[in-house]
C-alpha positions in Angstrom: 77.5 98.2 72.8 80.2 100.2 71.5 82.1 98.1 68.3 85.9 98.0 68.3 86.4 100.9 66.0 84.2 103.2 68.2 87.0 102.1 71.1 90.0 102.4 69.4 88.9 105.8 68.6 88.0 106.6 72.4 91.3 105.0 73.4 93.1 107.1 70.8 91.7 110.8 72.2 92.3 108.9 75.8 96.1 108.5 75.2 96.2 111.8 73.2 95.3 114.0 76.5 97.8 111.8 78.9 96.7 108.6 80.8 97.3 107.5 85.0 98.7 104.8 85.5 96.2 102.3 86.7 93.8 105.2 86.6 93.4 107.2 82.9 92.8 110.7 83.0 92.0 111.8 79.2 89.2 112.6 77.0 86.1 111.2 77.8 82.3 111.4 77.0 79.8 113.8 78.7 77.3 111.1 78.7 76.5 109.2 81.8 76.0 105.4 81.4 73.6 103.7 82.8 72.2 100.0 83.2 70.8 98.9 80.0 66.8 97.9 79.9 68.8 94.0 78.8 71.3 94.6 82.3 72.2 91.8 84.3 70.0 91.5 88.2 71.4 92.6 90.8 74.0 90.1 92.5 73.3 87.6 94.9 75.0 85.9 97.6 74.7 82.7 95.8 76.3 82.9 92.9 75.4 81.0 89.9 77.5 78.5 87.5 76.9 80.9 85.0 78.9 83.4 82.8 82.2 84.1 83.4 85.0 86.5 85.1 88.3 88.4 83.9 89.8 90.3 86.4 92.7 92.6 85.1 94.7 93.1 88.2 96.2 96.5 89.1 98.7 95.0 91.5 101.6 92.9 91.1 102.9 92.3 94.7 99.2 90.4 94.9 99.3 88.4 91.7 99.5 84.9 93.5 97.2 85.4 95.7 94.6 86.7 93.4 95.1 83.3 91.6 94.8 81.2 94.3 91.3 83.1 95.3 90.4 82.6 91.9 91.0 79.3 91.6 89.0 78.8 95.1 86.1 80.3 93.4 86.2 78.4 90.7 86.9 75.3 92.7 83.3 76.0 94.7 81.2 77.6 91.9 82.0 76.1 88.7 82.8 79.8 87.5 85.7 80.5 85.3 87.8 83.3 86.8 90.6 84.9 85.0 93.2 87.0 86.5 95.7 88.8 84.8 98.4 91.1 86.4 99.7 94.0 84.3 103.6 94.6 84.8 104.5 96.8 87.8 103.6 101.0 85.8 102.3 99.3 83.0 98.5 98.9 83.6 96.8 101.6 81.9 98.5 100.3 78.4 97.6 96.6 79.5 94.2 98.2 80.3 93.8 99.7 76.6 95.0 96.8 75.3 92.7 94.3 76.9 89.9 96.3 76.0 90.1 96.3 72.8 90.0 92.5 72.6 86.5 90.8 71.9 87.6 89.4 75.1 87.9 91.9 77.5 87.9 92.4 81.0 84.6 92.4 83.5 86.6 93.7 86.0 89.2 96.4 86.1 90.2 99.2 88.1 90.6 103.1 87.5 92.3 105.5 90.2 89.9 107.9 91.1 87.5 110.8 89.6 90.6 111.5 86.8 91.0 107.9 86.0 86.8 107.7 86.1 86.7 109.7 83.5 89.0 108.0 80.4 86.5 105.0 81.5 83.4 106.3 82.5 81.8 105.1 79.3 82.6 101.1 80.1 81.7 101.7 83.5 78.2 99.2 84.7 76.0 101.2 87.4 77.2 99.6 90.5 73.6 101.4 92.8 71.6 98.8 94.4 74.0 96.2 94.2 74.4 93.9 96.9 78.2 94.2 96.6 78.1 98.1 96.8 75.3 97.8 99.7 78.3 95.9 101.6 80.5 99.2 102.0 80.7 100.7 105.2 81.2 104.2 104.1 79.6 106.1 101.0 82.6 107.8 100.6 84.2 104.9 98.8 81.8 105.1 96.1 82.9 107.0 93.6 80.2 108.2 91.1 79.2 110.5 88.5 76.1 112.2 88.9 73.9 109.6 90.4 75.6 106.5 88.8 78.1 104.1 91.3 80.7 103.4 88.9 83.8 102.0 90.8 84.2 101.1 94.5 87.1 101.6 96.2 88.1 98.1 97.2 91.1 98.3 99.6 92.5 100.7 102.0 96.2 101.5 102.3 98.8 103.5 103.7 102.6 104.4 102.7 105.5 105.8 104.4 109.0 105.0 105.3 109.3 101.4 106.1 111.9 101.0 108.6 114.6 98.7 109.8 114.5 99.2 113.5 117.4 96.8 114.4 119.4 98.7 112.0 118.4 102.2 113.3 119.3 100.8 116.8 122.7 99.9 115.7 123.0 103.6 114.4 122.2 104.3 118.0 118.6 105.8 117.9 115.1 104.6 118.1 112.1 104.8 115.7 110.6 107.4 118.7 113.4 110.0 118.0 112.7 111.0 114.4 109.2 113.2 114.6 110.3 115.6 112.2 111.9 116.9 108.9 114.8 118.0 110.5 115.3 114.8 113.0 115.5 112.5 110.1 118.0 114.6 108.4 119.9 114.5 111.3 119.9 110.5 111.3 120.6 109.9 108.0 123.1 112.3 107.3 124.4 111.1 110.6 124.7 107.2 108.9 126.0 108.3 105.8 128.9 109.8 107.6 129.1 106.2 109.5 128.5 104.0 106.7 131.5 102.4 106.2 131.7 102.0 109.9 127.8 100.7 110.1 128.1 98.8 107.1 124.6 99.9 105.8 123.1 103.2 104.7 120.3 105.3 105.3 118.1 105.0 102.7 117.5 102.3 99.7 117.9 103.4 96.4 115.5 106.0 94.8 115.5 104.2 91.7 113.7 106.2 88.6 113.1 102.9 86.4 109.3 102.5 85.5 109.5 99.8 87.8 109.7 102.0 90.4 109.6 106.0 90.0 105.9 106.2 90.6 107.0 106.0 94.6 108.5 109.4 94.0 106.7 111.1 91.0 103.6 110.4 92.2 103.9 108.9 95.9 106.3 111.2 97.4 104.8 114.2 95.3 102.1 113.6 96.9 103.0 115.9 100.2 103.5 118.9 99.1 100.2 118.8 97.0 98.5 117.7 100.3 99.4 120.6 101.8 99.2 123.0 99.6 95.8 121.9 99.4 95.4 122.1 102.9 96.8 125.8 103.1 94.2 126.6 100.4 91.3 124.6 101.8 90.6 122.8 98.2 90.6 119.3 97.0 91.8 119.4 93.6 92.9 122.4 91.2 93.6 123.3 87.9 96.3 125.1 88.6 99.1 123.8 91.1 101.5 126.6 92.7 103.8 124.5 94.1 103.6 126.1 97.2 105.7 123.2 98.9 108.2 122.3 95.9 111.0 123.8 98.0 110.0 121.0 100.7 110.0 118.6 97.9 113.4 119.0 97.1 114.5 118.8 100.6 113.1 114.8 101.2 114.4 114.0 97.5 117.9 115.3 98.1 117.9 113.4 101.5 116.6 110.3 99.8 119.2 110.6 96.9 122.2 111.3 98.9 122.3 109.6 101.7 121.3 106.2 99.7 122.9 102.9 98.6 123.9 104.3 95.1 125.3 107.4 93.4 122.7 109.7 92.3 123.9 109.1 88.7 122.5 105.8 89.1 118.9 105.9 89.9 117.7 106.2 85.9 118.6 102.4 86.1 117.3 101.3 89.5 114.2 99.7 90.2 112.0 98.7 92.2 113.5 95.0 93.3 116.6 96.6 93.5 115.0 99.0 96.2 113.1 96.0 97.8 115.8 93.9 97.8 118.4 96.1 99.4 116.3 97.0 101.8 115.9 92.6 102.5 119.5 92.3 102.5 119.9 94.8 105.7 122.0 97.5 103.2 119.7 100.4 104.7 117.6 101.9 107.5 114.5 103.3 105.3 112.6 102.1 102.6 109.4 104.3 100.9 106.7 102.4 100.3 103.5 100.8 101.5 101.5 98.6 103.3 101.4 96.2 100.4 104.9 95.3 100.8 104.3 93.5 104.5 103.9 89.8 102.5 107.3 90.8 100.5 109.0 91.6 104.1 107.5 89.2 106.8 107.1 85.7 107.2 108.1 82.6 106.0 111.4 82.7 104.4 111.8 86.6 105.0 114.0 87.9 107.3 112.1 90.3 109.4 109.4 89.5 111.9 107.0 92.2 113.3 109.7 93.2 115.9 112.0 93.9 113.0 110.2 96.8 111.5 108.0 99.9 111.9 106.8 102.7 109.2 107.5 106.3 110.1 105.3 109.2 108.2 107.3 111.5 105.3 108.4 114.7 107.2 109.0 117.0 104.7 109.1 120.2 107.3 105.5 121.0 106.8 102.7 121.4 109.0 102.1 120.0 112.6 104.9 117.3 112.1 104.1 116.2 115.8 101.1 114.7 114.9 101.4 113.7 111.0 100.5 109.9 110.8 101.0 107.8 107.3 99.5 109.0 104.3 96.6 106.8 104.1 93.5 106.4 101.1 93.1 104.4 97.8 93.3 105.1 94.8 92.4 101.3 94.0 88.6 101.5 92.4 86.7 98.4 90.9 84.8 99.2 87.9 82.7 96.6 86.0 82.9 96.8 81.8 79.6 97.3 81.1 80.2 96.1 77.0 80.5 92.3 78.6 77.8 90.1 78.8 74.6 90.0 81.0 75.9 87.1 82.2 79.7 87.8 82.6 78.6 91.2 84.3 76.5 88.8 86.8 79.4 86.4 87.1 81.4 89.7 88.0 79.1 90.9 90.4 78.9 88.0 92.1 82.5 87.1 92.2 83.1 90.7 93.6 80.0 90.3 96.4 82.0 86.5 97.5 85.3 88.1 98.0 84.4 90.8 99.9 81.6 88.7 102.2 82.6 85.1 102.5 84.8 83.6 105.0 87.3 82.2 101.8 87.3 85.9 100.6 87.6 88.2 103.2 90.5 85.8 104.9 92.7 85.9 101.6 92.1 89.9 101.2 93.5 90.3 105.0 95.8 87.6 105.4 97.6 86.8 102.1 96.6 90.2 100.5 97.5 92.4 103.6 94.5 94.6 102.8 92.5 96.5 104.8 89.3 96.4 102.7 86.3 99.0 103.2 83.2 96.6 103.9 81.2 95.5 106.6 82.2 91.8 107.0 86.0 92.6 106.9 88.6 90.7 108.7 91.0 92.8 110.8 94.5 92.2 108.6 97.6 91.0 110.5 100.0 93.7 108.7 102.2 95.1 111.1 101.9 98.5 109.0 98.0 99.0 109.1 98.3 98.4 112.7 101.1 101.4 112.8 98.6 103.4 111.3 95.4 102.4 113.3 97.5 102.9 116.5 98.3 106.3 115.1 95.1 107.3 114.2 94.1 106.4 117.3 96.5 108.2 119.0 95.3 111.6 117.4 97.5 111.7 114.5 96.1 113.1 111.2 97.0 110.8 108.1 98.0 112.3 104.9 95.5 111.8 102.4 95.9 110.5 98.6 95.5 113.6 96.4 97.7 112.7 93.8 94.3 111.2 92.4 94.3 114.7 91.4 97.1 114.5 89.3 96.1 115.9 86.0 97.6 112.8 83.4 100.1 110.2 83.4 101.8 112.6 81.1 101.8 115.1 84.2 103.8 112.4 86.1 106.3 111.1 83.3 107.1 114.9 82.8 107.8 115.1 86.4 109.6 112.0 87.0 112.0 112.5 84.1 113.0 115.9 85.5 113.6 114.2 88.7 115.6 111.4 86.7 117.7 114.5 85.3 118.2 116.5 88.3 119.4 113.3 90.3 121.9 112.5 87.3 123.3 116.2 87.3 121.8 116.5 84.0 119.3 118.4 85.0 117.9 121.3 87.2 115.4 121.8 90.1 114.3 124.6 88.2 113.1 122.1 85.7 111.5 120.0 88.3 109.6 122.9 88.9 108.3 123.8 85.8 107.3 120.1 85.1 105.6 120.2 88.5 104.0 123.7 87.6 103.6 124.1 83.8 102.9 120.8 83.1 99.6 120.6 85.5 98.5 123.9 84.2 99.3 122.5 80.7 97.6 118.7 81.3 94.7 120.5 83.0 93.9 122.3 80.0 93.9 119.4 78.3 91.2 117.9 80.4 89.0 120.9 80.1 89.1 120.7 76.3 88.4 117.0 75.8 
């Protein structure tokens, strides 16, 4: 096992290249672990009173009801589970931090193949267990080499979550906006109204911590997807910004026809966004399926009538048949540095979530997730259900590249540029070069380490 100066020095060069959020994304070792000749069994379906769990949680939104489900556990198995929630753009840090304890977590979460590699190092083989032999699909595996070393654990999609009783009132329908230029026509069309309508077009863009990753990572997300489709890659090292242009366009529609001056985003965040959008003060809202619980049900005031989530036109590509943009970036790895019986206590809790009827009924129901293994319960969230029906109806989703995203440093650069440019303190030009420059630059970086 590594000792804690050997990780302070890893999580040093880590930080020193530029970390994801949730994810890492900096120096890392060539080696590829493997189990140990001491390593844990595989898991079982009956888990034993034996060892221990600590689950640092990537997602805030969930935090109650990842304690509840841990309680539950540890209510039926005598197992202690421990789950802690890192602040809302805060988990990498929390995830160093944690580490570093004598302590640490069993369970944690990276973002994809950039994240993989800051962590690859604490990462248990997940092959041949009976938790990764649950997945439906290989392709949420992700591995290096021949090693399983995180599993993509829940499904999601994000878009523009939508007030329909407010849109009606605006006088037009969820139906009439298939394109860039028809939702440009309805917002700008509010925002002349407002004072008449009493409500804008879209909640605030806010560019606190709290909640600029919707739009430095989230919303830049398109026109790396399609770049990527023009080119017919899946990553680069070297981003042209084909679609930056296209970029600007949503951003400027988003930051002008909102609830707030531009000059006030730096200090908006992401409650203030949610809650705006609860208090009926505008049409569209950009975010996720994980926000159903925070939008619908008991004590909320919308119902499943109330709401809808509409793809991000941005004026690209076959707009008539864009759905959501739809992936994960939400990857379970187990620390390998914790004890054969903690990484058993892991395993097991991991295999119990995702099979048993306790599990699988809080990851739908009070989770809103739409998990990727075989005894899955169909969730109730109106928003996967927007997407399913799309899909089904022949619309192609958007997939999650920004897993590509070179660093956390990448998206910091780009979000403070954006922070700028909203203010007036800044140019597009400087967007640009942040978008550009700094991928080239944080690329570099990568290749180096």
């Amino acid at each position: 096992m590594k000792t804690k100066k050997t990780l302070s020095l890893t999580l040093a060069a880590a930080m020193t290249a530029g970390l994801l959020v949730g994810c890492g994304g900096g120096a890392a070792s060539s080696s590829t672990p493997a189990a140990s000749s001491d390593a844990p069994a595989s898991s079982s379906a009956a888990p034993a009173a034996a060892g221990k769990v600590y689950y640092l949680n990537f997602k805030p939104e969930q935090d109650e009801a990842w304690q509840k489900l841990a309680a539950k556990y540890t209510e039926e198995t005598g197992v202690p589970v421990t789950v802690v929630t890192a602040a809302s753009g805060q988990y990498e840090t929390t995830l160093m931090s944690e580490m570093a304890k004598s302590d640490a977590p069993t369970l944690f979460q990276v973002n994809g193949p950039v994240g993989l590699a800051s962590w690859k190092d604490y990462c248990y083989d997940l092959s041949g267990t009976p938790f990764a032999g649950e997945l439906t699909s290989d392709s949420y595996a992700l591995k290096d080499g021949d090693a399983t070393l995180g599993i993509g654990y829940v499904i999601e999609s994000y878009g523009l979550i939508t007030n329909k009783t407010l849109l009606e009132q605006a006088g037009y329908k969820a139906e009439d906006i298939k394109s860039f230029d028809d939702l440009k026509k309805v917002a700008e069309d509010i925002t002349a109204r407002k004072d008449e309508l009493g409500f804008a077009a879209f909640t605030s863009a806010g560019m606190d911590g709290s909640s600029d990753w919707r739009f430095k990572t989230h919303l830049a997300n398109l026109p790396i997807y399609f770049e990527y489709q023009a080119d017919g890659i899946s990553s680069t090292d070297a981003i042209k910004g084909t679609y930056l242009d296209n970029y600007k366009n949503i951003f400027d529609l988003y930051i002008n026809n909102s609830t707030c001056d531009p000059a006030e985003l730096a200090g908006k965040t992401g409650d203030d966004s949610r809650n705006e959008f609860l208090n009926k003060e505008a049409v569209f809202f950009q975010n996720g399926s994980w926000e159903y619980n925070n939008l619908v049900g008991e004590d909320k005031p919308f119902t499943d009538d109330d709401l809808t989530m509409l793809p991000i036109y941005i004026g690209v590509g076959d707009e008539a048949n864009q759905g959501l943009c739809t992936g994960t970036e939400n990857y379970w790895c187990v620390n390998k540095e914790a004890s054969a019986e903690d990484i058993q206590a892991t395993l097991d809790f991991m295999y119990w979530c995702v099979t048993s009827e306790e599990g699988t009924a809080a990851m739908a129901n009070d989770m809103g997730f739409v998990i990727p293994f075989k005894k899955a319960v169909e969730s109730p969230n109106l928003f996967v259900k927007v997407d399913n029906a799309m899909t089904a109806a022949g619309k192609t989703p958007v997939a999650w590249n920004f897993s590509t995203m070179p660093s956390e440093n990448w998206k910091n650069g780009v979000g403070s540029a954006l922070t700028a440019y909203a203010a007036g303190t800044g140019t597009w030009d400087a967007v640009v070069t942040a978008f550009v420059d700094g991928w080239a630059t944080e690329a570099a970086l990568n290749a180096a380490a």
